[in-house]
C-alpha positions as CSV (number, residue, x, y, z in Angstrom):
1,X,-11.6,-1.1,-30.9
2,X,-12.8,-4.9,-31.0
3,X,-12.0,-7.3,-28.3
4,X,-12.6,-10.7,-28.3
5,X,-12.8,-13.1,-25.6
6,X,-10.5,-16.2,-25.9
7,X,-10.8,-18.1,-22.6
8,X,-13.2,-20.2,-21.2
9,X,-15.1,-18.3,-18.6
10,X,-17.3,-15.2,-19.1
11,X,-16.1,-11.7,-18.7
12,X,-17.8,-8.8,-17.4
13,X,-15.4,-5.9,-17.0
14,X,-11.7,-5.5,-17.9
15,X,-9.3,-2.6,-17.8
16,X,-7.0,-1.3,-21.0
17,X,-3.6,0.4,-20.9
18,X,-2.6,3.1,-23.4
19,X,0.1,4.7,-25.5
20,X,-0.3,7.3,-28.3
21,X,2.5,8.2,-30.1
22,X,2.9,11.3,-32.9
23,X,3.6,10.8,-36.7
24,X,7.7,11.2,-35.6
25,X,7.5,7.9,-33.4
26,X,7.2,10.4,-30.0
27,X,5.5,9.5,-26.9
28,X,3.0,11.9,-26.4
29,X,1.3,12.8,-23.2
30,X,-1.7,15.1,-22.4
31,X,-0.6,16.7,-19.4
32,X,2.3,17.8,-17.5
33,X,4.5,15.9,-14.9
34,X,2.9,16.7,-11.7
35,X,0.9,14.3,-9.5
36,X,-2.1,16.7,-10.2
37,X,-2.1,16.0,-13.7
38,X,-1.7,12.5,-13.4
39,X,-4.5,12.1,-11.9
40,X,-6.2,13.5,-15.5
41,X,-3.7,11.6,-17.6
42,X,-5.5,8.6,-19.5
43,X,-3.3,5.9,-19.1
44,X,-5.6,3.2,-18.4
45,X,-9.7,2.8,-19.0
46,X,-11.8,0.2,-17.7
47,X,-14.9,-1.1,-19.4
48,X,-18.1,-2.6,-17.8
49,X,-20.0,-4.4,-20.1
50,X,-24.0,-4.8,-19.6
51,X,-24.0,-8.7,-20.3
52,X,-20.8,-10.6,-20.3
53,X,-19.0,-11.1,-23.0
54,X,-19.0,-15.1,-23.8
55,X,-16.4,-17.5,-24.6
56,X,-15.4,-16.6,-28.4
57,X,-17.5,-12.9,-28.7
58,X,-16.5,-9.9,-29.5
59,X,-17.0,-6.5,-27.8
60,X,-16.4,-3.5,-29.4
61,X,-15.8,0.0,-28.2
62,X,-15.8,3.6,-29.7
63,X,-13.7,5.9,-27.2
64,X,-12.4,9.7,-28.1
65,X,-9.4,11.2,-26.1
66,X,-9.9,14.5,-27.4
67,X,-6.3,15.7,-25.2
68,X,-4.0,13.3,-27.3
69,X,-4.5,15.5,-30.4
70,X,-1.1,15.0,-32.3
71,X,-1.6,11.1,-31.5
72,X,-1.8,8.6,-34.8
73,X,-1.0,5.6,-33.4
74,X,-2.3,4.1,-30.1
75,X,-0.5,0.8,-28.6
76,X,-3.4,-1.2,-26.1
77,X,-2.6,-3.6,-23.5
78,X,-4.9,-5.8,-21.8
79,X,-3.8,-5.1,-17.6
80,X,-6.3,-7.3,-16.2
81,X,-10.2,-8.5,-16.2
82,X,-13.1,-9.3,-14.1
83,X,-14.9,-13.0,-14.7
84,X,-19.1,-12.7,-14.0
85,X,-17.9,-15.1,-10.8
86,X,-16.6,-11.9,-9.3
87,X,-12.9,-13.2,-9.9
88,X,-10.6,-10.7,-10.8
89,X,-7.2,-11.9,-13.1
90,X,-4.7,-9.3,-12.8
91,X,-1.5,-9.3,-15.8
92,X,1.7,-8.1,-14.5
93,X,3.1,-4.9,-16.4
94,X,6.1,-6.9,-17.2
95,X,3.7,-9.5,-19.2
96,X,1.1,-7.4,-20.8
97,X,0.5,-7.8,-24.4
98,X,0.1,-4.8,-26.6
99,X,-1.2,-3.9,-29.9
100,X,-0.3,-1.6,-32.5
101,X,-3.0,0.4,-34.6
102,X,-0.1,1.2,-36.7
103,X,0.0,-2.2,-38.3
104,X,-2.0,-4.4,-35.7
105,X,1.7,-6.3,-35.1
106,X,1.0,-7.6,-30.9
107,X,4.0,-7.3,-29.0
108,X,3.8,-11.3,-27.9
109,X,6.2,-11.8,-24.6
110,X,6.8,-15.6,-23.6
111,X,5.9,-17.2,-20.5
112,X,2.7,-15.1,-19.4
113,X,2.2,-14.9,-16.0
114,X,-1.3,-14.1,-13.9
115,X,-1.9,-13.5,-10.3
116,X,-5.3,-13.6,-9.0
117,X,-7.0,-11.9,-5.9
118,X,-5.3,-13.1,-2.9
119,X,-7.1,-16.1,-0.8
120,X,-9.7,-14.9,1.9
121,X,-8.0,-15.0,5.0
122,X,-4.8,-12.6,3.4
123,X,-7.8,-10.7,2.7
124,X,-9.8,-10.6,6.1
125,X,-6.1,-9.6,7.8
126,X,-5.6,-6.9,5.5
127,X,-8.6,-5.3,6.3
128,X,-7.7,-5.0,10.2
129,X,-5.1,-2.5,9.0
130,X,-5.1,0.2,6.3
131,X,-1.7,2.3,5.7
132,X,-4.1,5.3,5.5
133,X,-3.0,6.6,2.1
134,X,-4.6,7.6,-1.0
135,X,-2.2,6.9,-4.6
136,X,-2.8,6.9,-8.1
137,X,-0.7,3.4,-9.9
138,X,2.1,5.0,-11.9
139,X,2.6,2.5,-14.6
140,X,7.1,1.5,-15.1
141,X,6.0,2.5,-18.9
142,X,4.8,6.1,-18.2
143,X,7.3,6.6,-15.0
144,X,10.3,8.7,-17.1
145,X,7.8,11.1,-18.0
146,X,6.8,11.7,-14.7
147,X,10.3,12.6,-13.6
148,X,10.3,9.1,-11.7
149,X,12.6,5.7,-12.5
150,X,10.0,3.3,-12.1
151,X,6.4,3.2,-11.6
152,X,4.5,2.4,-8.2
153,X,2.3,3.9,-6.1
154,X,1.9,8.0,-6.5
155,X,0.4,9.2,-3.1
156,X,-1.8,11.9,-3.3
157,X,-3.4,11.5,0.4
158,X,-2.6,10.8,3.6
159,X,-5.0,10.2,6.7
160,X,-3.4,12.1,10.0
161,X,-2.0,9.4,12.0
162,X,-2.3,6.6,10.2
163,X,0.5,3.9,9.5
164,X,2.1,6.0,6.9
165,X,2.0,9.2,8.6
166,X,3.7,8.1,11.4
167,X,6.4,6.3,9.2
168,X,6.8,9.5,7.7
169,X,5.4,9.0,4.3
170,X,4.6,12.4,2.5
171,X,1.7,13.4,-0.1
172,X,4.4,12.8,-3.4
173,X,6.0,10.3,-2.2
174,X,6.0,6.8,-4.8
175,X,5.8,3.4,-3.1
176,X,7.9,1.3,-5.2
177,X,7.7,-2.1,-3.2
178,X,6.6,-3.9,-0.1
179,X,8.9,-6.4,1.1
180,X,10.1,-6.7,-2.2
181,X,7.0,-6.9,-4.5
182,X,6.6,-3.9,-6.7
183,X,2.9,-2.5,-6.8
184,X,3.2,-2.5,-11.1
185,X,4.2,-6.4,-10.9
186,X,1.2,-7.1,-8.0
187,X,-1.4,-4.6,-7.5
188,X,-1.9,-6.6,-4.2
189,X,1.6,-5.5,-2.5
190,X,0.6,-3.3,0.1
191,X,-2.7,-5.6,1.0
192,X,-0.1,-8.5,1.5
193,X,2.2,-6.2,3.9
194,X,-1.0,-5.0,5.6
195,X,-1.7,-9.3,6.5
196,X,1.8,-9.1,7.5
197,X,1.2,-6.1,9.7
198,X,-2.0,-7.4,10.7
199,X,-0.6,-10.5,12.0
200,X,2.3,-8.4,14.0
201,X,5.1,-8.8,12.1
202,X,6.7,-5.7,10.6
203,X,6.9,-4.9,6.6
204,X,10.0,-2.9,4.7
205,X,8.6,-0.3,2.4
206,X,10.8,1.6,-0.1
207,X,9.5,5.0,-1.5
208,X,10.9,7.1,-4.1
209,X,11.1,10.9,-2.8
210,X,12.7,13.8,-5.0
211,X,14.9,11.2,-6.6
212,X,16.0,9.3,-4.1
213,X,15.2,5.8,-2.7
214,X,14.6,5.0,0.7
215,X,13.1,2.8,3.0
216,X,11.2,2.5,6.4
217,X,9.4,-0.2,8.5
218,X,6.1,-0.4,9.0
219,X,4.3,-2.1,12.0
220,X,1.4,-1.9,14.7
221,X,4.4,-0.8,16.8
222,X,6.0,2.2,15.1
């Protein structure tokens, strides 16, 4: 694959989202639906490059996924990238671009939107508080598969008494939003409820568990 880099600032790392799909037009997928397998499933891969990539280069990359072996056609999306300033640019799922190897066609979508790392002090009060869960991101695009409506966050951890132990979050269990913003639209969602948390107010979380939604508060008081 060749990437080139049409902004203005050098970039040193940037992640890639992935479909393959058969010679019938069928999504294909390496493993089953568990969490387990997930966590094997190559649905995004990041790239570090050893000097940045300037303004106008290319960079090209030879990658073989040996699992998708009935794959002919591979769709890429740009989901966000790292600027040698340590800035990070995140793209919302809903805005990503992708590309066909099938006849290079991009699938253009108006009115791009970028979110950025939040400011320093949302930072600083996240880190007084951590939920105390481990998740893998299940893309909205790959969430049927899994036997789930939407994407969010898949947990596959949870520390004994932390926040989302005692609110009753289970290993399985998909966070979907935090006071409204969905994890696949802001990978920053759950660092923005822990500020809130932080700060002493209380956040709304709504998880996904065996098919059905629900929702539960989350505070320093719970």
């Amino acid at each position: 694959m060749e990437f080139v880099n049409t902004g203005e600032s050098n970039i040193t790392e940037f992640g890639v989202a992935f479909a393959f799909w058969n010679k019938s037009g069928e999504r294909t997928f390496a493993y089953p639906l568990t969490l387990d397998s997930y966590a094997d499933e190559i649905c995004y891969w990041v790239y570090q490059t050893d000097e940045a990539i300037k303004p106008g280069e290319t960079y090209q990359t030879e990658d073989v996924f040996a699992a998708f072996i009935d794959a002919t056609v591979v769709d890429v999306a740009i989901r966000y990238y790292g600027k040698d300033n340590g800035e990070y640019v995140n793209i919302p799922e809903s805005q990503w671009v992708g590309f066909s190897s099938k006849d290079g066609a991009y699938g253009a979508m108006p009115n791009r939107s970028y979110y950025a790392d939040p400011d320093k002090s949302t930072v600083e009060q996240a880190n007084k508080v951590n939920p105390g869960y481990h998740y893998y991101l299940l893309d909205d695009y790959n969430a049927e598969h899994y036997a789930h409506s939407q994407g969010g966050e898949w947990i596959d951890e949870i520390d004994i008494g932390a926040l989302a132990d005692n609110a009753g979050l289970l290993v399985g269990d998909l966070v979907i939003s935090v006071d409204g913003i969905k994890p696949t639209e802001n990978i920053y969602a759950v660092a923005y409820g822990m500020a809130k948390v932080a700060a002493g107010e209380s956040v709304e979380l709504e998880y996904e568990r065996d098919g059905s939604i629900n929702t539960i508060t989350i505070s320093l008081e719970q």
